[in-house]
C-alpha positions in Angstrom: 13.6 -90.0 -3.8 9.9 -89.9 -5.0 8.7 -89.4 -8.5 7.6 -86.1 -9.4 4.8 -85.9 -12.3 2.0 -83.4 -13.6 3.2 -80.1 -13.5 6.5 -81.0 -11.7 7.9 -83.1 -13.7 10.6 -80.3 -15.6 12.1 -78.9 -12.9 15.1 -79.2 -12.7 16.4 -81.6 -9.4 19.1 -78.8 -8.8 15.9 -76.7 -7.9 13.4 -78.5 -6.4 16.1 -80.1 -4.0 16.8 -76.3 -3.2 15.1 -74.9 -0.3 15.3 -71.5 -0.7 13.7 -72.5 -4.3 10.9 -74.1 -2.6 10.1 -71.4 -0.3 10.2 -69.0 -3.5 7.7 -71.1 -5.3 5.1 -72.1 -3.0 1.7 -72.0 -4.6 -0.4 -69.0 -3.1 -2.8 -68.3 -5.4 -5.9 -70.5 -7.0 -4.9 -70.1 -10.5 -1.8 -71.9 -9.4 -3.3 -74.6 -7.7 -5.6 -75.6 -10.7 -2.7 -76.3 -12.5 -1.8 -79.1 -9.7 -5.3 -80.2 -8.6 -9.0 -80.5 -10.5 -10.6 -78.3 -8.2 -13.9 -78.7 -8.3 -16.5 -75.7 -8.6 -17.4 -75.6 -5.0 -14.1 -76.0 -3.8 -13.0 -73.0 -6.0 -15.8 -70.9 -4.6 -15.1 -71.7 -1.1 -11.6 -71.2 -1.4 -11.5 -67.7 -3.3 -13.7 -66.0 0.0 -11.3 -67.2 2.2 -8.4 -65.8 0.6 -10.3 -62.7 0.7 -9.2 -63.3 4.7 -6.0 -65.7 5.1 -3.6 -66.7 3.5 -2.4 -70.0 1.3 0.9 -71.0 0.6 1.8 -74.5 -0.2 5.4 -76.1 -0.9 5.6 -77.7 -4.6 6.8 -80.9 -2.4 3.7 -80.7 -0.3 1.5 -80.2 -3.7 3.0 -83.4 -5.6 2.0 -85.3 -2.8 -1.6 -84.1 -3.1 -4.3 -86.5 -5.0 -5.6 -84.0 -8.2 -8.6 -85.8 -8.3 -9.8 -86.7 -4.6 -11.2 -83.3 -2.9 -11.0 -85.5 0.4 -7.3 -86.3 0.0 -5.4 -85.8 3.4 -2.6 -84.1 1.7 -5.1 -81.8 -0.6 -7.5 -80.9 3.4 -4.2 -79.7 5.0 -3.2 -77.1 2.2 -6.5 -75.6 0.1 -8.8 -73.6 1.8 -12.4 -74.9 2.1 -15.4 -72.5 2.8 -15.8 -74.0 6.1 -13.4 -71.8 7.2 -15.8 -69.0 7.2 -18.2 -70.6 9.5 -17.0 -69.6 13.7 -18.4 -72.2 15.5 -19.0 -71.8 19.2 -16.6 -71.1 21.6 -13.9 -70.2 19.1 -12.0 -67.1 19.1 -8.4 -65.6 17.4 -6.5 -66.9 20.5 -8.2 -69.7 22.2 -5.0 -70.6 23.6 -4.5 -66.8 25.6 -0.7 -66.9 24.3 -0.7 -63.1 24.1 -1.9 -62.2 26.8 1.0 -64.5 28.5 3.0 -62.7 25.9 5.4 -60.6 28.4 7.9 -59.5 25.9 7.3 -59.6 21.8 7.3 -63.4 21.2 7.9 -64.9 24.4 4.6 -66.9 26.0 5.7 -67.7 29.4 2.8 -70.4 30.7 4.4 -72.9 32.1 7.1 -72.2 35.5 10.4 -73.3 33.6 9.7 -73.0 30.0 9.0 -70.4 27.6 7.8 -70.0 24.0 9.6 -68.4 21.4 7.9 -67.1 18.0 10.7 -65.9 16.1 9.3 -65.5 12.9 5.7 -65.0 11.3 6.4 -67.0 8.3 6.1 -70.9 7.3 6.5 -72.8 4.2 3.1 -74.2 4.2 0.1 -72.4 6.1 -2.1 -75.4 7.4 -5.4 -74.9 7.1 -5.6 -76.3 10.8 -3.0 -73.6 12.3 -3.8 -72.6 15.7 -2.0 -69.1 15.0 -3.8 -67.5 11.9 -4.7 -64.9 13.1 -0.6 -64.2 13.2 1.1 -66.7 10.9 1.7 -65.2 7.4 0.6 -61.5 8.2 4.4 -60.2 7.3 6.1 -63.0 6.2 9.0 -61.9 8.2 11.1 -62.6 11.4 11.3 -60.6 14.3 13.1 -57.3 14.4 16.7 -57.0 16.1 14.5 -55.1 19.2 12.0 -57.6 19.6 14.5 -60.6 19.8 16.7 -58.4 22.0 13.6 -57.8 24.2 12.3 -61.2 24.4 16.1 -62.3 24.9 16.1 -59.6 28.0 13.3 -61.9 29.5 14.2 -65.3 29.5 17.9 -63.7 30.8 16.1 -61.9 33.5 14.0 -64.6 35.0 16.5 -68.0 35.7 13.5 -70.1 36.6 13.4 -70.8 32.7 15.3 -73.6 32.0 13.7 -74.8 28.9 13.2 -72.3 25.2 11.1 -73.6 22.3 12.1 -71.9 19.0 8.5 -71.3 17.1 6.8 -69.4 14.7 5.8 -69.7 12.2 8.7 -72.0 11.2 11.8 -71.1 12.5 13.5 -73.1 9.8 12.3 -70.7 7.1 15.3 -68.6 8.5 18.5 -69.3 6.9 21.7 -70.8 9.2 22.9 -67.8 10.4 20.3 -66.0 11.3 18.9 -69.1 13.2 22.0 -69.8 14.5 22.7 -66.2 15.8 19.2 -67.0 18.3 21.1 -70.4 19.2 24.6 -68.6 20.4 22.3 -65.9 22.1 20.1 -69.0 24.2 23.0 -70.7 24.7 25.0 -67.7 26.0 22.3 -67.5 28.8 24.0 -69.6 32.1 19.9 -71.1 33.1 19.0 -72.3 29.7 19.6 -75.4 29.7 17.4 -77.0 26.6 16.5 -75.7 23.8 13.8 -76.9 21.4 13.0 -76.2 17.5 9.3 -76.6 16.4 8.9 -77.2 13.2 6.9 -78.9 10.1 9.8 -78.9 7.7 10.8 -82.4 7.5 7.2 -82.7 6.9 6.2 -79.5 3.9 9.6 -79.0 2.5 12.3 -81.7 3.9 14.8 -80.0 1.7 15.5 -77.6 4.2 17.3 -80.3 6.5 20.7 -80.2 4.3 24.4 -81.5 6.1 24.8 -78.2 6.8 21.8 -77.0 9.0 22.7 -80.4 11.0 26.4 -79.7 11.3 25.3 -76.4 12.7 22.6 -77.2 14.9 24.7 -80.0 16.7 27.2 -77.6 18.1 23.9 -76.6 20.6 23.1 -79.7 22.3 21.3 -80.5 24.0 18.9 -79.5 21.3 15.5 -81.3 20.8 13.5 -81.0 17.5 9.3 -81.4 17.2 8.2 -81.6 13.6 3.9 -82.5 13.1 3.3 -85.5 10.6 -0.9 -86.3 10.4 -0.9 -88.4 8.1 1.7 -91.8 6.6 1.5 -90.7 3.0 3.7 -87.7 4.6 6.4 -89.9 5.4 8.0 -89.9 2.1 11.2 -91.1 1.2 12.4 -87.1 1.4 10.8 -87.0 4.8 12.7 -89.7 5.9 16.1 -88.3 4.8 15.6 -84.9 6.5 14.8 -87.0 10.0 18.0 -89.5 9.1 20.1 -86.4 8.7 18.9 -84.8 11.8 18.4 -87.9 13.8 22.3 -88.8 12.9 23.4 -85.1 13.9 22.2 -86.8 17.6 19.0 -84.6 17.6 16.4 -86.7 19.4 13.4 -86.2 17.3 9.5 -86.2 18.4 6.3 -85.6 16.8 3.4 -83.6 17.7 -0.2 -84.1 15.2 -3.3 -82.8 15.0 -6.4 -85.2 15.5 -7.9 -83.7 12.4 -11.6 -84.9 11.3 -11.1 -86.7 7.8 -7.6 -87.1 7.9 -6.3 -88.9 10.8 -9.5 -89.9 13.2 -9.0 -93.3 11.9 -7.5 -96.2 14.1 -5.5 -97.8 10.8 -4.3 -95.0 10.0 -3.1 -93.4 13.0 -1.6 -96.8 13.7 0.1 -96.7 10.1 1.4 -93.3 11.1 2.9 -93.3 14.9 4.5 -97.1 13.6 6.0 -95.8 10.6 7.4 -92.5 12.4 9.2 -95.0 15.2 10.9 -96.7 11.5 11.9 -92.8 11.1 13.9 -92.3 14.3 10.7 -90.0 15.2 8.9 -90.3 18.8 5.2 -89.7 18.7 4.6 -87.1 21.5 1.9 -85.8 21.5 -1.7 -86.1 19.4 -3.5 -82.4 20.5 -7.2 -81.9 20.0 -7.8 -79.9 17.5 -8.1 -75.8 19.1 -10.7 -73.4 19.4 -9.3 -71.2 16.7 -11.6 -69.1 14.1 -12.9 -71.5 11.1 -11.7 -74.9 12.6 -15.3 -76.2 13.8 -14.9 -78.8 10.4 -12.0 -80.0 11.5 -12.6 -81.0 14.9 -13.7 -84.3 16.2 -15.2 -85.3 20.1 -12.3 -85.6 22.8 -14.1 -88.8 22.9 -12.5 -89.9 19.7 -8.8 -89.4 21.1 -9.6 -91.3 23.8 -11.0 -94.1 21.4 -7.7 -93.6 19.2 -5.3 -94.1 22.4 -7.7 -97.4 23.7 -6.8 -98.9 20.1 -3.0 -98.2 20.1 -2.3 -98.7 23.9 -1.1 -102.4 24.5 -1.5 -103.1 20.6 1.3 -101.5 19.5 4.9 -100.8 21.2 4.6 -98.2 24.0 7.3 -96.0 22.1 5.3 -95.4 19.4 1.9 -94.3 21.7 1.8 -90.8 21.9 -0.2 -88.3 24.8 -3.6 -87.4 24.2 -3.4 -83.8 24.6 -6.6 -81.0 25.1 -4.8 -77.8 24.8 -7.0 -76.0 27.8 -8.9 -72.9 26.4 -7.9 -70.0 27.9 -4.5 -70.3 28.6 -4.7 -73.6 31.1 -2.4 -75.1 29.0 -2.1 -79.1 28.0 -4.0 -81.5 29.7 -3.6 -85.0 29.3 -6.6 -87.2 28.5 -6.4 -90.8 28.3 -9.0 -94.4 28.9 -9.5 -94.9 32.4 -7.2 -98.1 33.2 -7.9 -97.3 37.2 -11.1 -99.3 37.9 -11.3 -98.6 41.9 -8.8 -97.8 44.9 -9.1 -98.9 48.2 -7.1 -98.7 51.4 -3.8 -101.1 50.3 -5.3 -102.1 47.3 -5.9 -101.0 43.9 -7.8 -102.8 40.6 -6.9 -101.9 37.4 -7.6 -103.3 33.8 -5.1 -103.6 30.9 -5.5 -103.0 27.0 -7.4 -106.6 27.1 -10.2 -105.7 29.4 -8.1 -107.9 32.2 -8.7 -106.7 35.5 -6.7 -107.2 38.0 -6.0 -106.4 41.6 -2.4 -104.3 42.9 -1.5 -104.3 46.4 -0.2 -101.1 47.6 3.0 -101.1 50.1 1.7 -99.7 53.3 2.0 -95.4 53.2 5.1 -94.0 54.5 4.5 -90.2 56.4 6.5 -87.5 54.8 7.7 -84.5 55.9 5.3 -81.4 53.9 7.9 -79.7 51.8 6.6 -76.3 52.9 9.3 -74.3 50.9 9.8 -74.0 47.2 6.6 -76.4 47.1 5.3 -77.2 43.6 1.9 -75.6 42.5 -1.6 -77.0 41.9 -2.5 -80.5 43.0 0.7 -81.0 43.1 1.2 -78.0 46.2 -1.9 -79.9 47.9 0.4 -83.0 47.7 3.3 -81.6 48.7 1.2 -79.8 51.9 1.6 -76.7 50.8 -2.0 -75.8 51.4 -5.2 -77.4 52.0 -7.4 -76.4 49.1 -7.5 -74.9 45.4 -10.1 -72.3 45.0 -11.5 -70.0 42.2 -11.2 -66.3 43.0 -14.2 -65.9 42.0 -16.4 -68.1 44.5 -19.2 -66.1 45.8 -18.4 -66.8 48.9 -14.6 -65.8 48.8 -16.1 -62.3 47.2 -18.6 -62.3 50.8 -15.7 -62.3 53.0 -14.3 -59.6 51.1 -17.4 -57.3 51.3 
């Protein structure tokens, strides 16, 4: 395991390889974090208005890994508050993402036809300065009441197109086995559920909450899938990499979803250095999501364009496990869309020319179309219904011309 230094250093290792310790200690106010980092007089400034208005919390783990001296550390950017969290930038709001208002029991965000999302508690370990949910992560510091989880759990019983539950938060893993494992039976218990997923950053803020334990207990719900969020290698610590070994050997397939974050991944190297050395961790990189529309990010964010440039350097130049999804979160509620380089040059009738990581191009000859019957029933939505022949065109309700025909 790492060294621990500065302030650290004389806790005991029964402690800080305690979770429950590490949870109890998290550094949440400034005078706390001077005695870790040499903040410097701006950054103090900046940091005491906005705990006027959010909250910080950071692991001791996550702190020894910050550089004292380097305000632009990537460690130090994710934890301490900067007063460019105070500045709203256009077009961002409390919930750029419109998860409440898909919120049809407490907790549950039903967007997507067969899957649901499940915030089970209001607390994490660490409250990244890049959350997407701060206007409701850390406001209790609690998990759901008994009524709300029976309520959301009335939901996802009462509609069997969801086949597919991800556990949220907050971090679901700042609940301790039996409470988290009591939400597991319940899932499990329901006949359409047929996946259930944990997301969560604490092989990432405080890895010694994945003990032999949690694992024994979690693999009697497979199939059970587990998302953690590394942005950055010096994250992948030899603690880090225990917590994925124990989970990864409990058979929990694990996958990775970071934040293109200005300053602290929007370099090529390192975003190479990161998705190669999470494959060496048994981790999948999933998904890289442009950074959301949420209060105070605007410093934080980079052009879409520079996803796409990160994706052109790692497609073809590294293995194609370790190449995650460019992912724009769609403002509003439209949920992930995919954004990649264009590889499709042109298509014609039986042919199509496409260029590889190289700048090859090259030509594909299409097998001649086959006629298929339109799947009228059950047919899938969106381009996909078009596809299908479900109907002929997509169109915004609120076309002036749709509202003429009304009138």
């Amino acid at each position: 395991m790492g060294e621990r230094s500065g302030p650290f250093a004389s806790v005991p290792r029964g402690q800080w390889d305690d979770w429950r310790w590490q949870l109890a200690n998290r550094l949440t106010d400034l005078e706390t974090v001077s005695r870790v980092v040499n903040l410097t007089p701006d950054e103090a400034a900046g940091a005491r208005q906005v705990l006027g208005r959010l909250r910080m919390a950071i692991t001791p783990y996550y702190a020894s890994l910050m550089d004292p001296d380097d305000p632009a550390c990537p460690i130090r950017r994710q934890a301490i508050p900067t007063a460019h969290e105070l500045t709203l930038s256009p077009g961002e709001t409390a919930d750029p993402l419109a998860e409440d208002e898909d919120a049809p029991a407490p907790g549950v965000t039903h967007r997507y036809p067969d899957r649901v999302l499940l915030l089970v508690t209001d607390q994490c370990s660490m409250y990244c300065r890049h959350c997407t949910r701060r206007r409701w992560t850390g406001v209790h510091d609690s998990p759901r009441s008994e009524a709300e989880l029976a309520e959301a759990m009335a939901y996802i019983e009462g509609h069997p197109a969801i086949r597919d539950v991800l556990i949220s938060g907050g971090d679901p893993f700042t609940l301790g086995d039996d409470r988290l494992e009591a939400i597991l039976k319940r899932l499990k218990a329901i006949p359409h559920v047929e996946i259930i997923r944990l997301g969560t950053r604490a092989p990432v803020v405080f890895p010694q909450r994945i003990t032999p334990a949690l694992c024994q207990m979690l693999r009697r719900y497979h199939p059970l899938y587990v998302n953690t969020h590394f942005n950055h290698p010096r994250e992948l610590t030899a603690e880090a990499a225990a917590a994925c070994a124990l989970l990864a050997d409990a058979g929990i397939p694990l996958g990775n979803q970071s934040v293109l974050l200005r300053g602290v991944n929007d370099d090529l190297q390192i975003m190479r250095r990161l998705v190669t050395g999470l494959l060496k961790l048994r981790v999948r990189p999933y998904y890289i999501y442009q950074c959301d529309l949420s209060y105070g990010l605007g410093h934080f964010r980079t052009p879409v364009a520079r996803g796409i440039e990160l994706i052109e350097g790692l497609r073809g130049h590294i293995s194609g496990l370790a190449v995650p999804t460019f992912v724009v979160d769609a403002p509003g509620g439209g949920g992930k869309i995919p954004v990649m380089p264009h590889y499709l040059i042109a298509q014609g009738e039986g042919r199509v020319i496409l260029r590889n990581f190289e700048g090859v191009i090259c030509a594909y000859d299409d097998p001649p179309a086959v006629a298929r019957p339109r799947q009228m029933s059950d047919a899938p939505v969106g381009v996909a219904g078009l596809l299908a022949g479900a109907a002929l065109a997509l169109e915004p309700e609120a076309l002036p011309r749709k509202r003429r025909r009304r009138q």
